[in-house]
C-alpha positions as CSV (number, residue, x, y, z in Angstrom):
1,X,88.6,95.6,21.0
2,X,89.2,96.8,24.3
3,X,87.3,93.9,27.3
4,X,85.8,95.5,30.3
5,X,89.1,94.1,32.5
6,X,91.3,96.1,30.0
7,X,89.2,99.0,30.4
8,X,89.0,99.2,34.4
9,X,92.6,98.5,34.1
10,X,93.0,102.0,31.9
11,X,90.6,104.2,34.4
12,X,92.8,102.4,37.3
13,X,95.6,103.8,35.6
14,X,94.8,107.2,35.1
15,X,93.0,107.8,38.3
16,X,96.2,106.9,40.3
17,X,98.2,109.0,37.6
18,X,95.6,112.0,38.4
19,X,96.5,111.6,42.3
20,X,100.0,111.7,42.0
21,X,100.1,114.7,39.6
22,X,97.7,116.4,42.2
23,X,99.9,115.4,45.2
24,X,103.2,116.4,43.1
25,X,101.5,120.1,42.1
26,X,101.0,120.4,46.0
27,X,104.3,119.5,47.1
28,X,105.5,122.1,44.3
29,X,103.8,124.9,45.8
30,X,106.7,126.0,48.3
31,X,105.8,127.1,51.5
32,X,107.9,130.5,53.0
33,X,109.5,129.0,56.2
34,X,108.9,130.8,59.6
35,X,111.6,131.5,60.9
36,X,110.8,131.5,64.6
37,X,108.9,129.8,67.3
38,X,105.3,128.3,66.4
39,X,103.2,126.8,69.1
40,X,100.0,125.7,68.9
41,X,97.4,124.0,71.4
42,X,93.9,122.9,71.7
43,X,91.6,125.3,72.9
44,X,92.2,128.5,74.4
45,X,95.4,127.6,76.0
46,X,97.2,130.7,76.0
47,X,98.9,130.2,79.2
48,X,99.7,126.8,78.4
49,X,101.6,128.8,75.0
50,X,103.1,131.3,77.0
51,X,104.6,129.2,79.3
52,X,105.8,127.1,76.3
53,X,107.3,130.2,74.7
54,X,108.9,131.5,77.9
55,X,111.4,128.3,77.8
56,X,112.3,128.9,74.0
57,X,113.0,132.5,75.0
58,X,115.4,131.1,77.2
59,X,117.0,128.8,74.6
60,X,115.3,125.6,76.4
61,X,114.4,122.6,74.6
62,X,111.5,122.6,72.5
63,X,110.3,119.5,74.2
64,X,110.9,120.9,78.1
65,X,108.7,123.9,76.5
66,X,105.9,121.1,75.2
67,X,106.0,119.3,79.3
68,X,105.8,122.4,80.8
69,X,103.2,124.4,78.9
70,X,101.1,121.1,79.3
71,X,101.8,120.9,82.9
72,X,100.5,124.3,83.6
73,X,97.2,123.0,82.9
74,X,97.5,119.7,84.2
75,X,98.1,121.6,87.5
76,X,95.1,123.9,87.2
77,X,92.4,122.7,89.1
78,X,89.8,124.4,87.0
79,X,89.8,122.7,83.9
80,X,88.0,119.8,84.7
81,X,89.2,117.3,81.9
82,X,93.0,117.5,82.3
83,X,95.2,116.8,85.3
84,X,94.2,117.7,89.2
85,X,90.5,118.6,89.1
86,X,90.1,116.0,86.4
87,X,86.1,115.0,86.2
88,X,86.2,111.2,87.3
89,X,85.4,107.9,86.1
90,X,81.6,106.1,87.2
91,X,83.2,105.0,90.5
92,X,84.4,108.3,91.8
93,X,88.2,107.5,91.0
94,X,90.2,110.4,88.5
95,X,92.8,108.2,86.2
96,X,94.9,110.3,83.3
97,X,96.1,109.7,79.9
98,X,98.8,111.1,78.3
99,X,101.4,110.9,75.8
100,X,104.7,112.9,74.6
101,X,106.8,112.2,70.7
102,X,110.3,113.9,69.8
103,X,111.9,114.7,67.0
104,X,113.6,111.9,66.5
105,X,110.2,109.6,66.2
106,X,110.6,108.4,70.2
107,X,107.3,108.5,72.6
108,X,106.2,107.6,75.6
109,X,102.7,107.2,77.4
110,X,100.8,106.4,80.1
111,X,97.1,105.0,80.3
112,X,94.9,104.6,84.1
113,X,97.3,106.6,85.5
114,X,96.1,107.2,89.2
115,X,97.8,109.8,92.1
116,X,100.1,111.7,89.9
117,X,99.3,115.0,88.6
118,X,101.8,115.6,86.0
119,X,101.0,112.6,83.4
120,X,102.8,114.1,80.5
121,X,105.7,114.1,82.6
122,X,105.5,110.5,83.4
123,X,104.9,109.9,80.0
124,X,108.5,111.7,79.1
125,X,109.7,109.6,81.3
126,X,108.6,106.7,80.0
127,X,110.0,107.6,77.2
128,X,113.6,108.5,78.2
129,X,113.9,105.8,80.8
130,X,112.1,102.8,79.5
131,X,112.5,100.4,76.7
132,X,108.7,100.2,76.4
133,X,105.7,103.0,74.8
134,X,103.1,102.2,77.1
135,X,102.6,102.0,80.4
136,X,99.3,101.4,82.0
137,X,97.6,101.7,85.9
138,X,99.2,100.2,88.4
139,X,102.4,100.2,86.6
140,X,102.2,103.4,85.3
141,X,101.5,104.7,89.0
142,X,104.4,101.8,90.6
143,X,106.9,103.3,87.8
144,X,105.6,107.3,89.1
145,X,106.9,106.2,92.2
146,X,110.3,105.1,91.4
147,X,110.5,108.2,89.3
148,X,110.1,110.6,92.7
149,X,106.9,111.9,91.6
150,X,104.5,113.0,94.4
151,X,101.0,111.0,95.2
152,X,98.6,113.3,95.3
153,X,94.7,113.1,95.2
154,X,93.3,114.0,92.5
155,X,90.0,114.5,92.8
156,X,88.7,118.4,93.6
157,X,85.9,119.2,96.0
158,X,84.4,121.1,93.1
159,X,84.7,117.7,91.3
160,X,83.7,115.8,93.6
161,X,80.4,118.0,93.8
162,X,79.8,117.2,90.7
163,X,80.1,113.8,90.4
164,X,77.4,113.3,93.4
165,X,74.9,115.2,91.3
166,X,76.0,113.0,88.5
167,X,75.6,110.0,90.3
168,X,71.9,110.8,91.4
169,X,70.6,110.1,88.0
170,X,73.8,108.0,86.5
171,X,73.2,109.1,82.2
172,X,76.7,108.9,80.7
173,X,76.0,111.2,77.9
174,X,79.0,113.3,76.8
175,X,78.6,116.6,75.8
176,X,80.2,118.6,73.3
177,X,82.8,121.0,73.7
178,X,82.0,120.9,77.1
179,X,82.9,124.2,79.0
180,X,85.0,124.7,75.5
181,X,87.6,122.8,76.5
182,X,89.1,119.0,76.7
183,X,92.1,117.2,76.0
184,X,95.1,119.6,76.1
185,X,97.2,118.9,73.3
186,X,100.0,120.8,72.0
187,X,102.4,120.5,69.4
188,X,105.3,123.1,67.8
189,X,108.1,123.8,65.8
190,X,111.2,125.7,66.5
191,X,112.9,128.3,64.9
192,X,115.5,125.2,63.8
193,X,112.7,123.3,62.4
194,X,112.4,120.8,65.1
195,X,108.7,119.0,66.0
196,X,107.5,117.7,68.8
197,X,104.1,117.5,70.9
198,X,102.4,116.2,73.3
199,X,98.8,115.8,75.1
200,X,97.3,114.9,78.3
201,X,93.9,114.1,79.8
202,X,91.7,112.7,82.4
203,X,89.3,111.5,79.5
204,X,85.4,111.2,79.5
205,X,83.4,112.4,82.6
206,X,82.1,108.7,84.2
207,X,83.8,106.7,81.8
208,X,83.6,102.9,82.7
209,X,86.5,102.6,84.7
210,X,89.8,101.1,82.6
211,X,88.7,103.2,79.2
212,X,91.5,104.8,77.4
213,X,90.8,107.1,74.2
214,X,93.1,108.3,72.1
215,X,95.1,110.8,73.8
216,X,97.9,108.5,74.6
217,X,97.7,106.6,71.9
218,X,100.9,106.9,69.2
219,X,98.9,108.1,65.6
220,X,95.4,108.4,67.1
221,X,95.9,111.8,70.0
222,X,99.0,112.4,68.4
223,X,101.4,112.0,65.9
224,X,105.2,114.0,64.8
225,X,107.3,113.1,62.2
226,X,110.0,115.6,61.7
227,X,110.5,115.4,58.3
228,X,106.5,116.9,57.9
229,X,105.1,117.8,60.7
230,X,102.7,117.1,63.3
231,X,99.0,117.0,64.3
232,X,97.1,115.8,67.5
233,X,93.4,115.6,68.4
234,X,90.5,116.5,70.8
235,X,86.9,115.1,71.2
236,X,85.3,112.1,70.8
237,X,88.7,109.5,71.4
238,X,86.7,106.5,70.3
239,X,86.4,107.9,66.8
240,X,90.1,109.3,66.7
241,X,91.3,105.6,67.6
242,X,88.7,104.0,64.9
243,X,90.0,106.6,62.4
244,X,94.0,106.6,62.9
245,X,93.2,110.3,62.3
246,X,96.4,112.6,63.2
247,X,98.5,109.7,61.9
248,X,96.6,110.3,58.9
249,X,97.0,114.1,59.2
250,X,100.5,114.1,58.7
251,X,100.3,111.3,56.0
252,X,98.0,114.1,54.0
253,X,100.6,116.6,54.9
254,X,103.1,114.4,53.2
255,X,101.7,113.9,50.0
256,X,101.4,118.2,49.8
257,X,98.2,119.2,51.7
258,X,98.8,122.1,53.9
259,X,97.8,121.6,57.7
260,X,94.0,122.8,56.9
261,X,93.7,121.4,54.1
262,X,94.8,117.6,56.3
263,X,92.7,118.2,58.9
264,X,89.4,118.7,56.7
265,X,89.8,115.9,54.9
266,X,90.5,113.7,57.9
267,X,87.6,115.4,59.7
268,X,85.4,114.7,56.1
269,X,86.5,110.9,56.1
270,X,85.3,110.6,59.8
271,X,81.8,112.0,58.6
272,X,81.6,109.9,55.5
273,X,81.7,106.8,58.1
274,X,80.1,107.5,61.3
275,X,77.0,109.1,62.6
276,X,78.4,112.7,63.6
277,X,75.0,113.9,65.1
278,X,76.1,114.7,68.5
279,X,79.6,114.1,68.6
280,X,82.9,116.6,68.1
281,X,86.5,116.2,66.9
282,X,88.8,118.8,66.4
283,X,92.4,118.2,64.9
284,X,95.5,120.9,64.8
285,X,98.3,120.6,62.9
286,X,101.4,122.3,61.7
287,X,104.5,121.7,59.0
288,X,107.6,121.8,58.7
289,X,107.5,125.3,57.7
290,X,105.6,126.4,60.3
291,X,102.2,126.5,59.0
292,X,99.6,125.5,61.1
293,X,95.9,124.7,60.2
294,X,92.7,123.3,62.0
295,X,89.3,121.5,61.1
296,X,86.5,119.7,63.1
297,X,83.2,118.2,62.8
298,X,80.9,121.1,64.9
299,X,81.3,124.7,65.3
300,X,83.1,125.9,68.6
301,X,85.9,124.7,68.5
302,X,89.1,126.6,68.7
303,X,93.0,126.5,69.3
304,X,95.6,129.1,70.2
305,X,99.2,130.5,68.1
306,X,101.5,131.3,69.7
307,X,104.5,133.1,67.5
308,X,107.3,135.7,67.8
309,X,104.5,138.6,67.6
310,X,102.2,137.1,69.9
311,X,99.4,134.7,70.8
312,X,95.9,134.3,69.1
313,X,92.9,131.9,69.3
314,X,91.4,130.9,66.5
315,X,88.0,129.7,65.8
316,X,88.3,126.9,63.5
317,X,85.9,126.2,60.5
318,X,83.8,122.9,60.9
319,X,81.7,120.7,58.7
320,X,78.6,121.9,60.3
């Protein structure tokens, strides 16, 4: 007679054979692999991709491509959540976060940063120069220095205008897909198969000062693991930190889910645990084949392709 231990133990065992043979009939349908150049950003970042592409054209590394196509929006003072122009925190001060991974599973970041416009390339160098991950405000800024990077202010007139009318009422209430843009993150793969990314951001308009999302955090803003691929997030950072979710992304991707298919059901898993009402994230991703895929909680959100042919913005489908 089979006992009600024996018989959890059977279902135990035939649900975690079920999974398995799912994840091994995914990983058996072969992807074609691209053979060039795929980049792909957050948002409608099609300078950001050109500017990327421009420096594979010219056989540069994928990862100068990644700094510089990030940089070009860093340095544009009209998109008010990345870089110079950044919206500030509730005491008038603009600090960025950003983050950059290679091939080879190295990364560097920088949290609080103040005075330097270029965060993603502080972060490289954080990377390449350091023994450490993470660097954060004053050190991140003292360490700037040393590295020959330029003090510059970084708050806007236009976002300075803003922030007085902000301050005459005070509500910190975050709005979504705010001007249809945030957090720049990109991430691509070369015609050799190589991954990397990278994001950057000045975070949440009159964020307490000190707050850090997820953008420069390793597995929550971004994630690359050359052997799958990559993903890296925009939105809400709180919930991307809680949820571990581009780590998880290319976890999915691992076990045979295309890009899509990872990003919905880290998007779903986010819904199933928090209250989604009047928040947004959006997560990109792409293999090792060069497939690339998208998912986020609300509608709106969108992210561009760059390829051989050309560059595209896509509206990616949403759980609302």
């Amino acid at each position: 007679m089979i006992n009600r231990r024996s018989f959890n133990k059977v279902l135990s065992a035939l649900a975690g054979s079920a999974f398995l043979s799912a994840c091994q009939n995914n990983s058996s349908k072969k992807t074609p692999f691209y053979k060039g150049d795929v980049i792909i950003s957050t948002w409608a970042n099609t300078n950001a991709n050109e500017v990327a592409k421009s420096i594979l054209n010219k056989n540069g590394s994928l990862l100068d491509a990644i700094e510089k196509g990030i940089n070009s929006v860093e340095e544009d003072p009209k998109d008010t959540s990345v870089g110079f122009g950044g919206r500030p925190d509730n005491s008038g001060e603009v600090t960025l976060d950003a983050c950059i991974m290679d091939e080879k599973g190295n990364a560097g970041s920088v949290t609080c940063l103040k005075e330097v416009v270029n965060a993603v390339s502080v972060a490289r160098k954080v990377m390449e120069e350091t023994p450490h991950v993470i660097l954060t405000g004053q050190g991140a800024h003292n360490f700037a220095m040393d590295q020959g990077f330029k003090k510059t202010n970084l708050l806007t007139e236009d976002s300075k205008i803003a922030y007085d009318k902000w301050l005459q009422k005070s509500i910190y209430n975050p709005e979504i897909n705010i001007e249809r843009h945030d957090t720049i993150g990109m991430i691509a793969r070369n015609a050799k198969g190589t991954i990397s990314g990278a994001c950057s951001t000045s975070g949440l308009a009159y964020k307490i000062p000190g707050r850090v999302g997820d953008s420069p955090i390793i597995g929550s803003g971004l994630f690359v693991d050359n052997e799958v691929g990559a993903a890296t997030a925009t939105g809400l950072g709180e919930i991307v930190l809680k949820s571990c979710s581009t780590f998880l992304v290319v976890e999915l991707m691992r076990n045979g889910m295309s890009p899509a298919q990872a990003c919905k059901e880290a998007v779903t898993r986010i819904n199933n645990k928090y209250d989604i009402k009047d928040l947004q994230v959006g997560l990109i991703a792409i293999n090792k084949a060069g497939e690339h895929g998208a998912y986020s909680i609300q509608p709106g959100f969108v992210y561009a392709v760059t390829n051989n042919e050309k560059t595209t913005v896509i509206d990616s489908k949403s759980l609302t």
